[in-house]
C-alpha positions as CSV (number, residue, x, y, z in Angstrom):
1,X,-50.6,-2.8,-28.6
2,X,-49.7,0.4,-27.1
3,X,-47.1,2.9,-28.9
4,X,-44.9,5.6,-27.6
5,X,-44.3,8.7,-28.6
6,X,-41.5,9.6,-31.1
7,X,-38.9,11.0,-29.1
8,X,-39.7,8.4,-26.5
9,X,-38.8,5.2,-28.7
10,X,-35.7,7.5,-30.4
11,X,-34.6,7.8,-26.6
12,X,-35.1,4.6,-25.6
13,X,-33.0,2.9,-28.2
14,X,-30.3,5.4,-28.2
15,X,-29.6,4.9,-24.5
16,X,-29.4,1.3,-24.9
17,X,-27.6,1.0,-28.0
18,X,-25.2,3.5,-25.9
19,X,-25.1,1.0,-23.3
20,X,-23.4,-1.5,-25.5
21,X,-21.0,1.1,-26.9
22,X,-18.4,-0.9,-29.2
23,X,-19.5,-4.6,-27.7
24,X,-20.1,-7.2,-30.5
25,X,-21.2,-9.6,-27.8
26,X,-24.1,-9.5,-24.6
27,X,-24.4,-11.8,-22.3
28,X,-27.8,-11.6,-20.3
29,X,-27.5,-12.9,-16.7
30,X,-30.6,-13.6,-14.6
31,X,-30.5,-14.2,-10.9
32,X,-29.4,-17.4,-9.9
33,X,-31.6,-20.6,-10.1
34,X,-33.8,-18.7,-12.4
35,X,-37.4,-18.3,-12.1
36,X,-40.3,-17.2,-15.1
37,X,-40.1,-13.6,-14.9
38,X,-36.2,-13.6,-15.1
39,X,-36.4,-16.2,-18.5
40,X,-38.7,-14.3,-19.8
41,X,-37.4,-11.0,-18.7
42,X,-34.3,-11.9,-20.6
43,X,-35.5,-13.3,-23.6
44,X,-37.7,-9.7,-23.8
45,X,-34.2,-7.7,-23.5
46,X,-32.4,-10.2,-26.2
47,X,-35.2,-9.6,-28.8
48,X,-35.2,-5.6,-28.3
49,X,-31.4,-6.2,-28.8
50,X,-32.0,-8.0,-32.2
51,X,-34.4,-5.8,-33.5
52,X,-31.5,-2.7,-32.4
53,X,-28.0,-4.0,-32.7
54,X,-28.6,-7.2,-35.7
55,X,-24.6,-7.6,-35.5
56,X,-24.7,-7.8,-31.8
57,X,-24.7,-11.7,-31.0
58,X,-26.5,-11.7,-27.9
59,X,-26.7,-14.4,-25.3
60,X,-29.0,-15.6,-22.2
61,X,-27.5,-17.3,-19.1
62,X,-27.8,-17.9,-15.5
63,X,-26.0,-19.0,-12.4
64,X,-27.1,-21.7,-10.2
65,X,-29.5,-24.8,-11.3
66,X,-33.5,-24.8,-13.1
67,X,-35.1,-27.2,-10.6
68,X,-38.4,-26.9,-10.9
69,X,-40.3,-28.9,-13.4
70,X,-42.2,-26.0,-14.7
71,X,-39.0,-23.7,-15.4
72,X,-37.6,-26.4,-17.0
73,X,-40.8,-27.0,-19.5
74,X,-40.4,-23.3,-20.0
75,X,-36.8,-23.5,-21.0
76,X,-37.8,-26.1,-23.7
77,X,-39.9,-23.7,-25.3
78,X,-37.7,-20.2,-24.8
79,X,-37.2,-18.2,-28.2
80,X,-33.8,-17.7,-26.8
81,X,-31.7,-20.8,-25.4
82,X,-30.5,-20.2,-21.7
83,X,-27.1,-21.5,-20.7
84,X,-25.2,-22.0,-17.5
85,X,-22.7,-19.4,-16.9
86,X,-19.7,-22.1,-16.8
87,X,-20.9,-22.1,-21.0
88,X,-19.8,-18.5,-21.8
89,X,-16.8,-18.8,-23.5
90,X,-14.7,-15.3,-24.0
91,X,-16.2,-13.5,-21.1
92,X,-13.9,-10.8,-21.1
93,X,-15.0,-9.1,-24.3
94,X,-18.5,-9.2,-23.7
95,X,-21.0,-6.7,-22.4
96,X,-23.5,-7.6,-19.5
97,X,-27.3,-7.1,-18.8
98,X,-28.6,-8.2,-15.4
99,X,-32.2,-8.9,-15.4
100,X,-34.4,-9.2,-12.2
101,X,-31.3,-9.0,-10.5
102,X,-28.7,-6.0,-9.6
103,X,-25.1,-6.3,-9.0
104,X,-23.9,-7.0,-5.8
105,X,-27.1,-8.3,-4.6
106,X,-25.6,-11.8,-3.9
107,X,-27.8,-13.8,-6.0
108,X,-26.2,-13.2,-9.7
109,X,-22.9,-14.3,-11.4
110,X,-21.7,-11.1,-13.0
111,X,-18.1,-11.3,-12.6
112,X,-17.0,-9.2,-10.0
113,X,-14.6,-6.7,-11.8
114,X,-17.4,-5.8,-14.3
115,X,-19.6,-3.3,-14.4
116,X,-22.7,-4.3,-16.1
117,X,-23.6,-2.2,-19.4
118,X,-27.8,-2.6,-18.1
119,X,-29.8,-3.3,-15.2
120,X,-33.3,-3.8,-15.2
121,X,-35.5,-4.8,-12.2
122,X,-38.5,-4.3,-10.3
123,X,-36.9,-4.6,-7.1
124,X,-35.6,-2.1,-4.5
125,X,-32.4,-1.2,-4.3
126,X,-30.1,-2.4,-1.9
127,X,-27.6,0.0,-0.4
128,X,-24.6,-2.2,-1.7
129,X,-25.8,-2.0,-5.3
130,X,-26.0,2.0,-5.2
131,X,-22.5,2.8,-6.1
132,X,-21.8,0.3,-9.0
133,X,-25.8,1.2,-10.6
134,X,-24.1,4.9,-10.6
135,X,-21.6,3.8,-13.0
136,X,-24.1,1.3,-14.7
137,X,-24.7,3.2,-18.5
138,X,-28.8,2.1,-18.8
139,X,-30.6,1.6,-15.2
140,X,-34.5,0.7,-15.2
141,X,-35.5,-0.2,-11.7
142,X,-39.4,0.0,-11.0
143,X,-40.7,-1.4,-7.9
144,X,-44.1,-0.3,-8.6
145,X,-44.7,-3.2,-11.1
146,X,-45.3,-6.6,-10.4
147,X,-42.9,-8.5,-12.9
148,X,-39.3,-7.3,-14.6
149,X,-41.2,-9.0,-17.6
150,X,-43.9,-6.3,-18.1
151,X,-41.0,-3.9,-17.8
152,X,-39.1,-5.1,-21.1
153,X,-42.5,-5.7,-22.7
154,X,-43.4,-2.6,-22.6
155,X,-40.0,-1.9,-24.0
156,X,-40.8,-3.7,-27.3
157,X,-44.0,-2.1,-27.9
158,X,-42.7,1.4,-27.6
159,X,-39.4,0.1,-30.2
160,X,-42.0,-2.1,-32.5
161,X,-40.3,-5.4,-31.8
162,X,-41.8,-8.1,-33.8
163,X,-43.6,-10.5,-30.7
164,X,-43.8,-14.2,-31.8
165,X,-46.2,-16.3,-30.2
166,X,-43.1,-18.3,-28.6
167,X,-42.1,-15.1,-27.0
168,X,-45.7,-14.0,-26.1
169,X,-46.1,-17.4,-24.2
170,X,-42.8,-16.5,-22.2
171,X,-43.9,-13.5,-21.5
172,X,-47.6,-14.0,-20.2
173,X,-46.2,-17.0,-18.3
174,X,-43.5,-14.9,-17.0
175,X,-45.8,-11.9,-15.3
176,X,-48.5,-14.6,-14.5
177,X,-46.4,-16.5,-12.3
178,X,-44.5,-13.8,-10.4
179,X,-48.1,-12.6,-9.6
180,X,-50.1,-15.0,-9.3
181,X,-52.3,-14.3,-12.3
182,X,-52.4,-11.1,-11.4
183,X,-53.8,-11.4,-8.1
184,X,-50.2,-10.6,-5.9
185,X,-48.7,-7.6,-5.9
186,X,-49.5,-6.7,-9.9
187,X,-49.7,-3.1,-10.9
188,X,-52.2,-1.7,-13.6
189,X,-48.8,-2.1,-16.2
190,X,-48.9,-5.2,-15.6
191,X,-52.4,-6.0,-16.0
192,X,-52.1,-3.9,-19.2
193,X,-49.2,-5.4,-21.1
194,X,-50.7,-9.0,-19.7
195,X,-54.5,-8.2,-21.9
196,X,-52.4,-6.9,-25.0
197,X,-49.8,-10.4,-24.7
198,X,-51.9,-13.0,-24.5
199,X,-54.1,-12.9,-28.0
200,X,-50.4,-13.5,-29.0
201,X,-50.1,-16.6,-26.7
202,X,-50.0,-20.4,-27.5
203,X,-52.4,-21.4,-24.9
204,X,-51.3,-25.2,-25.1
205,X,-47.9,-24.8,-24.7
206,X,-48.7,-22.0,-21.7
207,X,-51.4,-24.8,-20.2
208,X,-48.2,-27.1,-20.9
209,X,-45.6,-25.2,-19.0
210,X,-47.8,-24.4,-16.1
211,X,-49.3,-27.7,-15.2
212,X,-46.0,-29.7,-16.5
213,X,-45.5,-33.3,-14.7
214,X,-43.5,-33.2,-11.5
215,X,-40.6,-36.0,-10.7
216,X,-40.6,-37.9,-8.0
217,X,-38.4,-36.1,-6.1
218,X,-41.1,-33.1,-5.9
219,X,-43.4,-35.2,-3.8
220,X,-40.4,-36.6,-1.7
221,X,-39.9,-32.6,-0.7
222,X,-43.6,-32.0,0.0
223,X,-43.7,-34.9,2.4
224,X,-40.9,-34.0,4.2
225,X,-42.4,-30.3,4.0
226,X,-45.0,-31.5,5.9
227,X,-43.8,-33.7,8.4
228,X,-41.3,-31.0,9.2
229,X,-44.2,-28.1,9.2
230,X,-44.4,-26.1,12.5
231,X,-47.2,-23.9,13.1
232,X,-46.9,-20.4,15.9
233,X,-50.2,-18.1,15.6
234,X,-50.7,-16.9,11.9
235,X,-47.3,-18.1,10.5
236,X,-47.1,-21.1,8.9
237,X,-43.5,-22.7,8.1
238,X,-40.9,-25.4,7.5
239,X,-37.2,-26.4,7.6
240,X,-36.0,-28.9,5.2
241,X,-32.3,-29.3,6.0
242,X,-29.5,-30.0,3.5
243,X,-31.6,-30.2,-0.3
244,X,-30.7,-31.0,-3.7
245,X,-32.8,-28.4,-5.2
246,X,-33.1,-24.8,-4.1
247,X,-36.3,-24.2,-5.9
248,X,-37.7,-25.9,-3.5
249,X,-38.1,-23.5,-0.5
250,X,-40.0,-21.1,-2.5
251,X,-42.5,-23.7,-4.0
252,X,-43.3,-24.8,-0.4
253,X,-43.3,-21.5,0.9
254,X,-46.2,-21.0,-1.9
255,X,-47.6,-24.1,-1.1
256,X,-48.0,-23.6,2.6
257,X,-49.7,-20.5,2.3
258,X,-52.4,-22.2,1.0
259,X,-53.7,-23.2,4.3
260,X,-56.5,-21.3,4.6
261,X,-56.1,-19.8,8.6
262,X,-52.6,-18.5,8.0
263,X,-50.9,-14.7,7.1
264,X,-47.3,-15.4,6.5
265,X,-45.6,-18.7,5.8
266,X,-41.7,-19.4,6.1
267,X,-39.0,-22.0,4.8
268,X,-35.7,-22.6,5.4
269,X,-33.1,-24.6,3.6
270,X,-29.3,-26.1,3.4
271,X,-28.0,-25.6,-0.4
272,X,-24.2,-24.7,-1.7
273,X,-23.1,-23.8,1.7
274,X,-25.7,-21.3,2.3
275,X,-28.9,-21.0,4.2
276,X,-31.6,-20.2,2.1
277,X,-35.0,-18.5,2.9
278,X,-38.3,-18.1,1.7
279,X,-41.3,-16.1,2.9
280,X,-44.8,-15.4,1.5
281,X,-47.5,-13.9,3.1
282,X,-51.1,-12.9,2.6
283,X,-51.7,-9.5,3.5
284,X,-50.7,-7.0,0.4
285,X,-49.2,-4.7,2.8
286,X,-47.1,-7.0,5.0
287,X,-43.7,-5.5,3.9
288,X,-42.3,-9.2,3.8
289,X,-39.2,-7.5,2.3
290,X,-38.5,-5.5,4.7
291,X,-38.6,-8.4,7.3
292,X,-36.2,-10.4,5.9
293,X,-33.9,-7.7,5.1
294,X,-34.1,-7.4,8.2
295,X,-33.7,-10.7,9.7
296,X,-30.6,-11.4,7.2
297,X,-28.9,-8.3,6.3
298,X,-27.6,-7.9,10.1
299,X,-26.1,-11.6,9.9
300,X,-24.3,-10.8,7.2
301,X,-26.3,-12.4,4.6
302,X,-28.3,-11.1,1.5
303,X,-31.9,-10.7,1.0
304,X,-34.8,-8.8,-1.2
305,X,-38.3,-9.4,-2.2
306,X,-41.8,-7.0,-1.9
307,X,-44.5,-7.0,-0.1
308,X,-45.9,-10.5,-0.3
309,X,-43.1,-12.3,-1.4
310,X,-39.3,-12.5,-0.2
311,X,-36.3,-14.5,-0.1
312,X,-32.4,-14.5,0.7
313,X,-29.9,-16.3,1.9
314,X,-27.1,-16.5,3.9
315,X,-23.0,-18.0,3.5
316,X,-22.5,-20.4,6.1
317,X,-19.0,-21.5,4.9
318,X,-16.6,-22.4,7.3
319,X,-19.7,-22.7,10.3
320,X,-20.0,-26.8,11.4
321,X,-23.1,-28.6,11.1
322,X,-24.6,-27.4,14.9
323,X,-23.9,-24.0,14.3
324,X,-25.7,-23.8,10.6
325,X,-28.2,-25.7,12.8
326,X,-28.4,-23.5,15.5
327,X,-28.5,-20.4,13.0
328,X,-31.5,-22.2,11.0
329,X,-33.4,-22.0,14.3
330,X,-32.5,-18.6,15.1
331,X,-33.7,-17.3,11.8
332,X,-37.1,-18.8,12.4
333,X,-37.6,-17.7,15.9
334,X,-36.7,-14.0,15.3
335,X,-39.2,-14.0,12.3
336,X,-41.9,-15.2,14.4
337,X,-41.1,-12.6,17.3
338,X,-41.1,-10.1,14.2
339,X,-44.1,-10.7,12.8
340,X,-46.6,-12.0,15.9
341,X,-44.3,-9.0,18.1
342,X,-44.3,-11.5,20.9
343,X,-41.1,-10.7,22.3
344,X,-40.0,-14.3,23.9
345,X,-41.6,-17.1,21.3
346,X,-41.4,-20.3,23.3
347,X,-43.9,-23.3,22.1
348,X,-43.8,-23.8,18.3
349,X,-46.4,-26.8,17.5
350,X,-45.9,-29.5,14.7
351,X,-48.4,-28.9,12.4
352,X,-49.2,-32.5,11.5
353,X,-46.6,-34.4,13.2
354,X,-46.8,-35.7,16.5
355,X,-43.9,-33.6,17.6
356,X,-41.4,-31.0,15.9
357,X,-39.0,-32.8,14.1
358,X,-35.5,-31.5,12.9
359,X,-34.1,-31.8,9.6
360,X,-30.5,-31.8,11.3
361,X,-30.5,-34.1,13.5
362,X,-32.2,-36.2,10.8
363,X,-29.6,-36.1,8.6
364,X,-26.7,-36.6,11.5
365,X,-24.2,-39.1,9.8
């Protein structure tokens, strides 16, 4: 694997055993309803905190729920367990790492009167975030690369952190899926650290994790994924309504971009009082980011993502059932207007149904 220079590694483990200053404890958060490259993002950081700080008793958690049956399988088999939040006990004395995440970005727990000790993440920063990352002791933010995984790899390899074959298979699955094997939005890092990992990698247990069995409940939302789908020039999208799962909207926003005549696909959601979206698109240059910044940021709500792929949501406590409705719609018909740049979208087909159905009124009581 690759080395760094002396003064490098000395640097690098200074500046993070600096971070922790007197903390016996860390507690690693991920972004809510965690995904690969955030597990395996934070069990990279807790093994670099090992191999520094032996005494520091370090711990992995995450807001929100694991839905899908993949990141579950993957949890099984983490090095490091992952916990909900609710689990930390003594949260006062601890020290905090975000991973994948940054604070304020609306889709973390980190209390808010703390200021986390490191932040690492391979997505831009937000204008909210700026002030609290100034006062944040150890910031890595690089949204050149592809995963937050290949970030705290390479962070190993420069320190000489022992990587077991548990970890490697973390890892590999945790850059792999957050670009699709390399073929969305991956940088040459990534492509790098990916060759060196996976000599290291159990290839059942990866084949295990990646193709685990799905509940029944997986089909249920890809039927009503479907039935719902609308279609308006090159986008391809869906609104499910009120779900169970969040995970859900970004699986059948990857799903429906899989139709072969389409650029950009979109989903919408209900979950925890707030409207969730998803977007993916083809192009490598399509800024989806951007868009749904965009779309959210001047309702109030939070959003991030890169090029190809891009999410955020939006609180809708307090709003009644017509006017999270109403505001579902909207979001869908200024994204089409944004990305086709017709200014007046009118007729939105069904894309199998006979005619567009609506999640709301299909779950009036």
């Amino acid at each position: 694997m690759d080395s760094c220079e002396g003064e490098i590694v000395e640097d690098l483990g200074q500046r993070l055993l600096a971070a922790l200053g007197e903390h016996s404890r860390l507690v690693i958060l991920t972004h809510n309803n965690p995904d690969p490259d955030a597990f395996a993002s934070a069990c990279g950081l807790a093994a670099v905190i090992n191999f520094l700080a032996p005494e520091c008793r370090v711990q992995v958690a995450y807001g929100g729920i694991v839905g899908r049956s993949e990141n579950r399988t993957m949890m099984r088999y983490l090095p490091f367990k992952a916990v909900p939040f609710s689990r930390v006990r003594g949260r006062d004395n601890v020290a905090y790492a975000l991973v994948d995440t940054q604070p304020l970005a609306g889709n973390n727990v980190l209390p808010d009167d703390k200021i986390p000790a490191i932040v690492i993440d391979h997505h831009p920063q937000k204008g909210a975030t700026r002030a609290l990352l100034a006062k944040t002791p150890f910031v890595d933010i690089r949204t050149g690369y592809g995963s937050c995984t290949t970030i705290v790899t390479e962070y190993m390899q420069c320190l000489g952190v022992t990587i077991t074959s548990s970890l490697a298979t973390a890892l590999v699955y945790g850059i792999t899926s957050e670009t699709q094997h390399l073929g969305r939005e991956a940088s040459p890092r990534d492509r790098c650290i990916y060759n060196d990992l996976v000599p290291l990698v159990n290839m059942r247990r990866l084949s295990q994790i990646e193709f685990s069995r799905r509940p029944r409940e997986h089909f249920i939302y890809i039927s009503k994924a479907i039935d719902n789908a609308f279609v308006y020039r090159q986008v391809i999208g869906s609104r499910l309504g009120p779900v169970e799962n969040p995970d859900v909207v970004a699986e059948v926003a990857d799903f429906l971009l899989l139709h072969e005549r389409m650029s950009w696909s979109i989903v919408t959601a209900f979950y925890d009082d707030k409207l969730i979206i998803s977007v993916r698109a083809s192009n490598h240059r399509a800024h989806a980011g951007t868009v749904v910044r965009e779309l959210l940021e001047k309702l109030g709500g939070t959003a991030g993502g890169h090029n190809q792929v891009a999410g955020g949501q939006l609180d809708c406590q307090g709003r009644s059932q017509l006017e999270i409705a109403e505001l579902d719609h909207g979001l869908i018909v200024d994204f089409l207007g944004q990305v086709t740049g017709v200014e007046n979208v009118k007729t939105i087909k069904p894309f199998i149904s006979a005619e567009l159905n609506d999640p709301w009124a299909q779950g009036d009581e």
